[in-house]
C-alpha positions as CSV (number, residue, x, y, z in Angstrom):
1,X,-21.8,2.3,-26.5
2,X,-21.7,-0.7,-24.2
3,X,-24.3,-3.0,-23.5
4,X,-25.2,-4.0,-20.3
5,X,-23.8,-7.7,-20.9
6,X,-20.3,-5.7,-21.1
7,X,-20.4,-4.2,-18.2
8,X,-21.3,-7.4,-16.4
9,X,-18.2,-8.7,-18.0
10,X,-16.0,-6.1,-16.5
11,X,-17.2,-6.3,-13.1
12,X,-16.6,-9.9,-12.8
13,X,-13.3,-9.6,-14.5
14,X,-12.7,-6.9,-11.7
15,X,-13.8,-8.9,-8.8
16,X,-11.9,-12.2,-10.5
17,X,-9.0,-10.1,-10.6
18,X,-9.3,-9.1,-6.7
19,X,-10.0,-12.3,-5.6
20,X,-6.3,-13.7,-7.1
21,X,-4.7,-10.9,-5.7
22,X,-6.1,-11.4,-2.5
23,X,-5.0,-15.5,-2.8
24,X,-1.5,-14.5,-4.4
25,X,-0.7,-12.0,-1.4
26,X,-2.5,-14.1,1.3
27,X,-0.3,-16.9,0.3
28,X,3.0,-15.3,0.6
29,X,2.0,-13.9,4.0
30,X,0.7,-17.4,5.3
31,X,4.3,-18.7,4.0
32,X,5.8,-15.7,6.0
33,X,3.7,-16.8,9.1
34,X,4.3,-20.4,9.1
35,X,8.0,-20.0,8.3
36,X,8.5,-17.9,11.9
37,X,6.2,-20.3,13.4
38,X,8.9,-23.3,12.1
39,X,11.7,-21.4,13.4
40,X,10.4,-20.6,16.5
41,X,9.0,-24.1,17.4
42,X,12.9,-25.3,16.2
43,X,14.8,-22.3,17.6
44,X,12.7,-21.8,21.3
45,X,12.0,-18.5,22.1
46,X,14.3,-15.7,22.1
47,X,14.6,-12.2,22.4
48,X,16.0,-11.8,18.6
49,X,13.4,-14.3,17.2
50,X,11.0,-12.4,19.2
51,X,12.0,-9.2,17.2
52,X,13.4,-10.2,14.0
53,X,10.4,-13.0,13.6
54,X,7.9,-10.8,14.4
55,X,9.3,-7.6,12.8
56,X,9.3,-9.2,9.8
57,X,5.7,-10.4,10.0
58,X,4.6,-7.1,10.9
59,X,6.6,-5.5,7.4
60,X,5.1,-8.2,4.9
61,X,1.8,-7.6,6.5
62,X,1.9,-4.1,5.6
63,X,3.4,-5.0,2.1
64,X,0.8,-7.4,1.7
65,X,-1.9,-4.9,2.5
66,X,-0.5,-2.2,0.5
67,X,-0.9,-4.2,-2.5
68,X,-3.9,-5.6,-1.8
69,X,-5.6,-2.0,-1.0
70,X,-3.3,0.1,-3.0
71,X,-4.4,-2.4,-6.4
72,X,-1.2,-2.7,-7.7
């Protein structure tokens, strides 16, 4: 039987848990985002940038989400 202190436990652990996913992924996408930004601002606009750049952003923003929603 579990006491209610328990299950206090386990929520936090589950929100503490969410909360460094959430950092861990938002990190690598803020990298993602400031590393086009570089290369853009060094590069100048182009049409493969454009796509390529922004393409990519577009793929590890899904990949971020999917591991952020999906909880793996």
């Amino acid at each position: 039987m579990t006491t209610l202190n328990d299950e206090i436990l386990a929520d936090r652990q589950k929100t503490w848990a969410g909360v460094s996913k959430l950092l861990f992924w938002g990190t690598i996408e803020s990298l993602a985002l400031t590393l086009v930004t570089v290369l853009f601002a060094i590069n100048g606009p182009s049409v493969g940038m454009f796509v390529f750049g922004f393409g990519g952003l577009i793929i590890v923003s899904a990949i971020v989400m999917a591991k952020i929603v999906g909880g793996r």
